[in-house]
SESE-132347 format. One line per field, with one value per residue (C-alpha): x, y, z. Coordinates in steps of 0.1 Angstrom, whole numbers. Layout:
<sites>
xx = (X; ...);
yy = (Y; ...);
zz = (Z; ...);
</sites>
This chain:
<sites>
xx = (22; 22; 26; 4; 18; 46; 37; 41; 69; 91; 117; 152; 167; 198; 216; 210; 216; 251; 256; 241; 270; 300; 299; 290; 325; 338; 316; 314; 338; 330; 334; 339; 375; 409; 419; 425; 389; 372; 388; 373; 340; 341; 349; 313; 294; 307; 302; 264; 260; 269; 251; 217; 222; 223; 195; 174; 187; 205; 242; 259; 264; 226; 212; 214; 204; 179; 168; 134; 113; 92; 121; 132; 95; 97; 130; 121; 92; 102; 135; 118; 94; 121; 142; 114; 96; 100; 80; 50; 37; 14; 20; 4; -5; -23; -56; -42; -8; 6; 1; 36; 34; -3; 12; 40; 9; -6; 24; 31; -6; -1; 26; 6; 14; -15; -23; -42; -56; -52; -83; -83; -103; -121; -92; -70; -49; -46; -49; -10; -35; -47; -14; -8; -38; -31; -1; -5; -33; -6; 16; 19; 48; 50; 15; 29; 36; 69; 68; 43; 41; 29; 35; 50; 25; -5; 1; -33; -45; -14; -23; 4; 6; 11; 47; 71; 39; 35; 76; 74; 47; 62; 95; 81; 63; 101; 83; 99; 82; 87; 80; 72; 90; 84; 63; 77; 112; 119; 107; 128; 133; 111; 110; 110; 126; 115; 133; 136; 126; 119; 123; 123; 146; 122; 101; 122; 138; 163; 166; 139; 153; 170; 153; 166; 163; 175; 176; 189; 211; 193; 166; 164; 166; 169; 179; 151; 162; 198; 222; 255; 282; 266; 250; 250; 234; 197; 200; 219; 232; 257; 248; 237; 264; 258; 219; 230; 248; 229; 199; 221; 232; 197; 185; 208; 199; 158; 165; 188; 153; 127; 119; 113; 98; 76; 63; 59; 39; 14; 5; -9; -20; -40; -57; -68; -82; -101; -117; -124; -155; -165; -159; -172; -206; -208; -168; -156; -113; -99; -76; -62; -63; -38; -14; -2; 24; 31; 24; -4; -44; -71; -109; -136; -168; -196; -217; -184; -159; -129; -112; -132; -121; -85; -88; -102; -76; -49; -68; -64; -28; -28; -9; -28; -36; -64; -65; -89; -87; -126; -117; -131; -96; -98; -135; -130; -126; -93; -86; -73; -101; -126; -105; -114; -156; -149; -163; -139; -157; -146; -113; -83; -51; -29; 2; 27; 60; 89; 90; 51; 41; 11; -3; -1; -23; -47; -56; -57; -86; -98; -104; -113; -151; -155; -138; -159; -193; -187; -180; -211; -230; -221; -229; -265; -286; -314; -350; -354; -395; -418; -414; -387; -363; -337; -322; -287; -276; -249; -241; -205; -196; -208; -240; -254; -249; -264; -297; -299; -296; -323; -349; -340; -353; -391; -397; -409; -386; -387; -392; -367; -351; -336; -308; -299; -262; -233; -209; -180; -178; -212; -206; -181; -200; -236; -223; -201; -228; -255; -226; -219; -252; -267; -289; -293; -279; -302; -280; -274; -284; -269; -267; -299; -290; -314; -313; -335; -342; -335; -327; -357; -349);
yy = (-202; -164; -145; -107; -101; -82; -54; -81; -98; -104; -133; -125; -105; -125; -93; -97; -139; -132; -104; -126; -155; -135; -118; -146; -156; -121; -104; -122; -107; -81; -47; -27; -50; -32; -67; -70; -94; -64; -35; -60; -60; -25; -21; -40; -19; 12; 4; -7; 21; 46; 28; 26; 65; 76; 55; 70; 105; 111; 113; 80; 91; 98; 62; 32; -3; -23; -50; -48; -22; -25; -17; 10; 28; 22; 36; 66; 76; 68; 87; 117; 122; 119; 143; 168; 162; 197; 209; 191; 154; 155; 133; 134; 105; 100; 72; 54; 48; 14; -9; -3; 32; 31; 7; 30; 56; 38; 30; 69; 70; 44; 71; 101; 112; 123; 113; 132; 115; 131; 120; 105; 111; 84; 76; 73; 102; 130; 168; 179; 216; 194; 183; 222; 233; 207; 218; 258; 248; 232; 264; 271; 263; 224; 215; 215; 191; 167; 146; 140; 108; 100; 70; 76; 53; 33; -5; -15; 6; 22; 56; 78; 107; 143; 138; 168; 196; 180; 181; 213; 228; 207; 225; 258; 251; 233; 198; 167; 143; 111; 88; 55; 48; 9; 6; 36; 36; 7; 27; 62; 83; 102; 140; 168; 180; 152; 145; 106; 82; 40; 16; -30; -49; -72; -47; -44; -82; -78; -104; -103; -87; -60; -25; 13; 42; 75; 105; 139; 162; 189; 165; 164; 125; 104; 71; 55; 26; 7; 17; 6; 19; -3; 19; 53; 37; 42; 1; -17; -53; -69; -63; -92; -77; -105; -95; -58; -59; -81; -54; -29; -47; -50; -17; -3; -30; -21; 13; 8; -12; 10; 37; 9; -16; 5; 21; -15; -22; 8; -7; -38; -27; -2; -29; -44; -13; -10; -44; -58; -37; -48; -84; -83; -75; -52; -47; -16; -6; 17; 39; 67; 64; 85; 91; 57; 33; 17; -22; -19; -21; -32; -37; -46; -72; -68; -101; -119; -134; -113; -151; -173; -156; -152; -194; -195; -176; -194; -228; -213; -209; -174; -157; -128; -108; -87; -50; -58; -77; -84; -128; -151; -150; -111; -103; -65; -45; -30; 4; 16; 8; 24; 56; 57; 48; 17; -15; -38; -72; -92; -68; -83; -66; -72; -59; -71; -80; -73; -95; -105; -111; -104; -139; -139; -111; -121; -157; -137; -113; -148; -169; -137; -135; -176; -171; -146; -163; -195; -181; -158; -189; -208; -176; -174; -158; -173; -161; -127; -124; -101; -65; -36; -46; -73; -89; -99; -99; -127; -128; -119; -97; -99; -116; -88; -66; -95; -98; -57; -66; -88; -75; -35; -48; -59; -21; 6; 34; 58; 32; 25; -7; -10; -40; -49; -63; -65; -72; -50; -45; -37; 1; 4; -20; -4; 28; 16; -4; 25; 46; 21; 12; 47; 43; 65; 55; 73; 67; 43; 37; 10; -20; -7; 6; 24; 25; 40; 28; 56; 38; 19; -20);
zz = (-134; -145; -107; -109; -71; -77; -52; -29; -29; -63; -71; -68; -96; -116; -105; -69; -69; -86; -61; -35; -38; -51; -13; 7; -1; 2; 28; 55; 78; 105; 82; 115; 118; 105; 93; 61; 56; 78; 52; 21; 37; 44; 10; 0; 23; 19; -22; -17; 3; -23; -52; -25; -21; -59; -65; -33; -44; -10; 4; 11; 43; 54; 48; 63; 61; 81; 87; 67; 47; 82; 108; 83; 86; 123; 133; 109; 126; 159; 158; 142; 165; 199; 178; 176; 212; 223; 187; 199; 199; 168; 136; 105; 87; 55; 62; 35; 49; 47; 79; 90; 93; 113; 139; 143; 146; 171; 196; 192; 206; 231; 244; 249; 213; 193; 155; 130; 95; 63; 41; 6; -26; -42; -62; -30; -34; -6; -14; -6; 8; 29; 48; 42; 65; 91; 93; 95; 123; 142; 151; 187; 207; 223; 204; 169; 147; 149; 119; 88; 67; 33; 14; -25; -40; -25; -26; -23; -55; -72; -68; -70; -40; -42; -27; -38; -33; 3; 14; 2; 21; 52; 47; 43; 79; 92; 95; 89; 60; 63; 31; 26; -8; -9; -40; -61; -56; -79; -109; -99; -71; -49; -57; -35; -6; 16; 52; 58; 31; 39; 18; 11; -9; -16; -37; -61; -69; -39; -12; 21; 50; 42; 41; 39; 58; 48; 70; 55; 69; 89; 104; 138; 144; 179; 186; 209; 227; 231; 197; 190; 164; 134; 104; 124; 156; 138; 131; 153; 148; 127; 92; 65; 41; 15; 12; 11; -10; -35; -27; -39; -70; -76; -75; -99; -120; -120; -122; -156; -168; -155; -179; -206; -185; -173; -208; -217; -186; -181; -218; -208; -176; -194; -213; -182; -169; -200; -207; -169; -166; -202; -194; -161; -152; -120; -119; -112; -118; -87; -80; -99; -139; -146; -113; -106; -110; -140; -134; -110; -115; -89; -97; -71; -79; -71; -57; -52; -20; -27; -8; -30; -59; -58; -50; -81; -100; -82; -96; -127; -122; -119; -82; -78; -42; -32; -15; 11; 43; 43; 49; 68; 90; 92; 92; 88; 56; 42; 55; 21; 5; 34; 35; -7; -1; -25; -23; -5; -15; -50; -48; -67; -70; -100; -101; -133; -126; -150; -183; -176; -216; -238; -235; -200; -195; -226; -209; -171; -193; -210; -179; -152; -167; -162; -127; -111; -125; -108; -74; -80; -87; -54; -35; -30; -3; 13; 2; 20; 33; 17; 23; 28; 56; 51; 80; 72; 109; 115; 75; 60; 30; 3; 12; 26; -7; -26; -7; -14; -50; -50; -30; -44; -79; -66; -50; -67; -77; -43; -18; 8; 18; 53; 54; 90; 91; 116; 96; 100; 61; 51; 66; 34; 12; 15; 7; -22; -36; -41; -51; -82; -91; -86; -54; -29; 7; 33; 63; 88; 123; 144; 122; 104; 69; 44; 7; -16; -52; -71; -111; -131; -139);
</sites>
């Protein structure tokens, strides 16, 4: 069963497995012991440790291990902001930050802090003048800002961010950057003179539960909470030296594959790009066509349950994931996609993993056209009544959108159609619709929207 959910979750590398048991026999002893099992487990660390740094671009001595990519972003942005309390209580957070980094947002809230979003284009990608402004209007003395985070690369979309112009407009003003390196780091490191960087093994082919933190010298940084003398006090708790070690292993291994695998990759993600919308009637391909990682592409559809149709995939064999939240479990829209003004229903995220072949991606492109048409074709509205207004009220995504569709084509060019729907998604979906089909939104009020006809039949 080919697996497109690499920027998920990957298998574990051969690397990282032979790392894996070669020190479960030989790291398993306490490395902060002077015994001679403690010095040979010291040894491992301190070794991992050094091959994590040169791969991050840091010191060996400024990053530590935790004990996910999750904790990592969490005692980053918690220990920057206590080290820079007296600077002022604001953070700075792109609105397309991953989840991790907005909960840690929102407990800095919860505190008194105070949070400011940076927006995206449509592509996803933030205007590094933007963090610039925010910054320079942030001056005076206790009101500044403490810390400012922005992820390397989106995971929802692929778009790669502005990262080196952004540290360097934050060092220029003496704020901290924080960077969520997750998706990018696998394929190099992250440029520019950023201050702490987070990243997961798991990313990159390395075991689950083990993430990095690095924190360079010169950055104020404070230890909330209990610490003990483990990894610098900044992750407390007896190591998992086997799995660090083996994420280690792993990352020098990706990194030795990258440049090629990656060449190889934006290749045949390219040809998805190009022949979804092609293949696909009313399929649009986001994110960033040129600025993004290598093995990445998602495309939204229109008319389609972005659940229903990743169960068809799946019955097709293929593992594929999807960049919006907008399920029946969730009931609310991604906030990636929302930030962008894309439409978060039919959204499917494919993102190759290393060795994927040609004939893996030639049936996903052979059996995607025959996949969205059947859940289209158990997806119909009820009859809508004569006239202009809609009443979707108590409907999901994408039913609303569909009913629009449908009624839009019996009005004359000019007239208005008003759609009333609570759903939390159709305030990103309305939009996003007129936006690809080349109506005119006219606004909404309450759960009332209003649409225009603005293209012939």
């Amino acid at each position: 069963m080919p697996y497109f959910d690499a920027a998920s979750s990957l298998p574990l590398h051969p690397v990282a497995r032979q790392a894996l048991l070669a020190a479960l026999d030989e790291g398993w002893a306490d490395p902060g012991r002077p015994h001679r099992e403690g010095r040979r487990a010291r040894m491992l660390l301190d070794a991992a440790r050094e091959t994590a740094a040169e791969a991050v671009g840091c010191r060996p001595d400024e990053l530590v291990f935790t004990p996910s990519g999750t904790a990592a972003v969490h005692a980053g942005v918690a220990g920057a902001l206590a080290g820079r309390r007296r600077t002022g209580r604001l953070l700075l957070v792109s609105a397309v930050e991953h989840s991790s980094v907005l909960h840690a947002a929102e407990a800095h809230e919860r505190t008194g802090g105070a949070v400011r979003q940076i927006p995206v284009d449509r592509t996803g990608r933030v205007s590094a003048e933007e963090y610039a402004a925010a910054l320079a209007e942030s001056r005076a003395p206790g009101e500044g800002v403490a810390l400012a985070c922005l992820q390397s690369a989106n995971h929802e979309v692929g778009t790669v961010q502005p990262v080196a112009e952004t540290a360097a407009a934050c060092a220029e003003e003496g704020v901290p950057l924080l960077v969520d390196a997750a998706q990018s780091l696998p394929w190099g490191p992250v440029e520019g003179p950023w201050a702490l960087l987070a990243a997961s093994a798991h990313k990159w082919g390395g075991p689950a539960g083990v993430g990095l933190l690095a924190v360079r010298k010169g950055t104020r940084f404070a230890v909330p909470g209990p610490a003990d003398e483990r990894e610098s006090g900044r992750s407390p708790g007896f190591e998992n030296l086997p799995a660090i070690v083996a994420a280690a292993a792993s990352l020098r291994a990706v990194r030795a594959e990258a440049e090629a695998e990656a060449a190889r990759l934006r290749a045949l993600v390219d040809r998805i790009r190009a022949r979804v919308p092609a293949l696909v009637p009313d399929a649009e391909v986001v994110g960033d066509p040129v600025r993004r990682l290598p093995h990445l592409v998602t495309f939204s559809c229109l008319y389609v349950d972005g659940e229903a149709l990743l169960h068809a995939l799946d019955a097709e064999g293929f593992a594929v994931s999807s960049g919006s939240s907008c399920t029946s479990s969730t009931l609310t829209p991604s906030h990636v996609l929302r930030a962008m003004g894309v439409l978060s229903e039919g959204n499917v995220r494919v993102s190759l993993p290393p060795g994927t072949s040609d004939a893996d991606v030639e049936r996903f492109l052979a059996l995607l056209p025959g996949a969205v048409a059947g859940v289209r074709a158990h997806i119909e509205p009820a009859a809508s009544p004569p006239g202009h207004t809609i009443d979707a009220l108590g409907k999901l995504c994408p039913l609303p959108v569909i009913e629009l569709a449908k009624v839009i084509k019996t009005v004359p060019v000019g007239t208005v159609v008003t759609v009333l729907a609570d759903d939390e998604a159709a305030k990103l979906d309305i939009p996003a619709w007129c936006e690809m089909t080349g109506h005119a939104y006219e606004g909404a009020e309450g759960s009332a929207f209003r649409v225009r006809r603005v293209t012939p039949e």
